[in-house]
N, C-alpha and C positions, 0 to 999 in steps of 0.2 A: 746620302739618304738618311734621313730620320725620321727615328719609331718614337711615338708617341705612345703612352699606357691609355686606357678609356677610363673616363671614371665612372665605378657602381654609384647609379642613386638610390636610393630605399624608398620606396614609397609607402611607407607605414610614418605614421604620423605618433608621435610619441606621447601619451596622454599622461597627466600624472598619479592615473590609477594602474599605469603599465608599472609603474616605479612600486608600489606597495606589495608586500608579499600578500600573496595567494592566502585564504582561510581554509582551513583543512575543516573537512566537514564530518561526521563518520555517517558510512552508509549503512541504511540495518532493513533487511526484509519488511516489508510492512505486513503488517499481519489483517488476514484475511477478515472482513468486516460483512457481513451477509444482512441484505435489504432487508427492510419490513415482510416483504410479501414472502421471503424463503423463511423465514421464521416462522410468520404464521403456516403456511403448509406444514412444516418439519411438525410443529406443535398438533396442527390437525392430526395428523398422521400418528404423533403420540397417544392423543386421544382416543381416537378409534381402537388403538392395539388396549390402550391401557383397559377402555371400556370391554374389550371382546375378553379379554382376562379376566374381566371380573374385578377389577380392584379401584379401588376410590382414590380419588385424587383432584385437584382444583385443576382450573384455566392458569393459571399462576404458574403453578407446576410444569407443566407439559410445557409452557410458555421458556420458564427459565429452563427447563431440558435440551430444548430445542435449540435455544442460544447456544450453550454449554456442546453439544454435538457439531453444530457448524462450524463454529467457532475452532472447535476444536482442542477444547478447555479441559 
């Protein structure tokens, strides 16, 4: 009686980008970016407190505040 071995086939097909080493990437949190319309609110909302205070102040202002809080700046 004889035993014969079986032969493995690989079915992966060898491309010559298998052959290149891997690019190492670095991963980094993206940092949180808030839409037009949560700005404008945040800044509304500046506005109102800053006017019930009593204190003066531009749309500009309240505007880059608004950023600067979401943001998280």
């Amino acid at each position: 009686m004889k035993t014969t071995k079986a032969k493995t086939v690989s079915k992966t097909k060898k491309t010559p980008e298998a052959d290149k080493p891997l690019k190492k990437t670095k991963v980094t949190a993206g940092k949180y970016v808030p839409s037009e319309e949560e700005i404008r609110e945040k800044a509304r909302e500046i506005y109102y407190e800053r006017i019930a205070r009593g204190e003066h102040g531009t749309p500009e202002d309240d505007w880059r505040e608004a950023e600067e809080l979401l943001k998280g700046s």
